[in-house]
N, C-alpha and C positions, 0 to 999 in steps of 0.2 A: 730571599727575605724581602726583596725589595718588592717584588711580584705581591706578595702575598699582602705589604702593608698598602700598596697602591691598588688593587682590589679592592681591599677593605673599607678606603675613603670615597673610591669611585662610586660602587656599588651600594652600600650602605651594610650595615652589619647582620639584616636580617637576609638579606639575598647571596651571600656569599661563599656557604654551604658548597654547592657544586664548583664554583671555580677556587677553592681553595682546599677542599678535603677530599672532592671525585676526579679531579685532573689532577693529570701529571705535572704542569709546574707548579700548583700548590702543593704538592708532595716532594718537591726536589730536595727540597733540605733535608727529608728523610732519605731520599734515594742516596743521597751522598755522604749520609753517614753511613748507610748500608754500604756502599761502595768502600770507603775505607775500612771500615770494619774487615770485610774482603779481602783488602790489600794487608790487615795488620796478619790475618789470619793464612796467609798463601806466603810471606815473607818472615820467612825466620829471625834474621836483623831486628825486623821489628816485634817480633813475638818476644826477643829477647829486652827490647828496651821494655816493654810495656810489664816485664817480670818484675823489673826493681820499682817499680809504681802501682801495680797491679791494686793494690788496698785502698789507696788513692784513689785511682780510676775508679772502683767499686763502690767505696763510699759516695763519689759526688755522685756517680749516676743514680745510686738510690737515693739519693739527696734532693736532687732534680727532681727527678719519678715523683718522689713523694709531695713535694711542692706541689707539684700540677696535681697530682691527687687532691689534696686538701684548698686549691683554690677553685678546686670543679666543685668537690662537695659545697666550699663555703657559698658560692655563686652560683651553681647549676650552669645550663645552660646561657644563664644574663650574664657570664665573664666576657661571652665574646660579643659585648657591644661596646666595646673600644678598639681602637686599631693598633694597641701596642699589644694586648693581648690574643687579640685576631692574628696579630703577626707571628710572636714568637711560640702560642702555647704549644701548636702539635709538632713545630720543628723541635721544640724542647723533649717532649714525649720521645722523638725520633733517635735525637742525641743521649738520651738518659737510655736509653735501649741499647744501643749499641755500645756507651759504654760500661756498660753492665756483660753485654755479650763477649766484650773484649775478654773479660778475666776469664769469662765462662769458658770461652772455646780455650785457652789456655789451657783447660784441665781435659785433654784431648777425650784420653779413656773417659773419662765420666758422664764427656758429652758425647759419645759415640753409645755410653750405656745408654741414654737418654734416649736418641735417636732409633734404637734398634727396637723401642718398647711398644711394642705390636699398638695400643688406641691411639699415638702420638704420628705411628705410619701409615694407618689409617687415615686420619684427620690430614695430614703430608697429602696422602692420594685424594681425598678430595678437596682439599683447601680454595684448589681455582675455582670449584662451583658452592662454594662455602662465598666468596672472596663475590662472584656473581649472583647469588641469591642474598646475601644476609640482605643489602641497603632496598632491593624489593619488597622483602620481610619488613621492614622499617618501616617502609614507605604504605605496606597496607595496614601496619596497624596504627601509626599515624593519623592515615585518612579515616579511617574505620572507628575511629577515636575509643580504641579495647583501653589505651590508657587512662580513659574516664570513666571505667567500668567499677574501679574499686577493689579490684585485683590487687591485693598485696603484690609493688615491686619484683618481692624474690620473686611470686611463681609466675609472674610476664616474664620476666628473663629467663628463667631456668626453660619454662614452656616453647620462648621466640630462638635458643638456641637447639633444644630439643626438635625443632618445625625447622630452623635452617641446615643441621646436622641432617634428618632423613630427605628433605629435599636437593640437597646437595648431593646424598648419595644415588639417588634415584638420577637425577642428573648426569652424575658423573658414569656412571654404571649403561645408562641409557642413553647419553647423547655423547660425552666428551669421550669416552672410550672408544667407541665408532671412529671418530674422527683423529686419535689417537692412531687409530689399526689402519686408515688411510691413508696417514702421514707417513707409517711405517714402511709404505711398498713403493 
């Protein structure tokens, strides 16, 4: 956190994009609720305590979620020209995730039904070229300024996902598989 608010004062609020949302130690405060998360999930003890709070935990994390929701919508993109909300919004994001996931993975079966559902194991196999194309995807249409086209919103999104889903595939199928079957031998 500290990283993230001393970026944001160094830097200034419009350049801070890649060292806070594309590197790794802007993203730590995520990585390390994923890691507990992990820990709560591999450790019975603690699956057990998180049972007698479990509603608790649910609730704030959708509580949180929804906050950062409705302070994106209210401000767009202009929230993050301050440095306290440069600092905490996406660590927030990160924590309301995981603890939302806390209760989820608790309910083993249901999340193993979840996981088994063929479009979700799909998306699983290609996620890393999903994870390496989407911010290119951004980045050209960005530059390409399609968002000043007049394009109703929904169908740039639904379109920019639809265009990072088959290039992901194509990707994954044609380069990251190869290299996969390499790894293998």
């Amino acid at each position: 956190m500290c990283y993230r608010y001393i970026v944001s004062i160094i830097f200034g609020f419009s350049h801070t994009g890649v060292l806070l949302i594309n590197q790794l130690p802007g993203r730590m405060p995520q990585f390390i609720a994923g890691i507990f998360l992990a820990m709560i999930y591999m450790r019975g003890d603690l699956r057990e305590r998180i049972k007698k709070r479990q509603y608790y935990i649910l609730l704030s994390g959708v509580i949180i979620y929804l906050a950062c929701g409705l302070i994106w919508l209210r401000g767009g993109d202009g929230i993050f020209e301050n440095a306290i909300t440069e600092t905490i919004y996406h660590p927030l994001l990160g924590l309301s995730f995981a603890m939302i996931m806390t209760v989820v993975l608790r309910k083993e079966r249901a999340f193993r039904n979840a996981l088994e559902f063929r479009p979700l194991v799909f998306i699983g196999l290609i996620s890393y070229s999903i994870y390496l194309w989407h911010f290119f995807l951004l980045e050209v249409i960005s530059f390409t300024g399609l968002l000043n086209t007049g394009i109703p919103p929904f169908i740039m999104f639904m379109t920019a996902i639809l265009t990072v889903v088959v290039i992901s595939t194509f990707s994954y199928y044609g380069i990251e598989k190869s290299f996969l079957k390499l790894k293998a031998r």
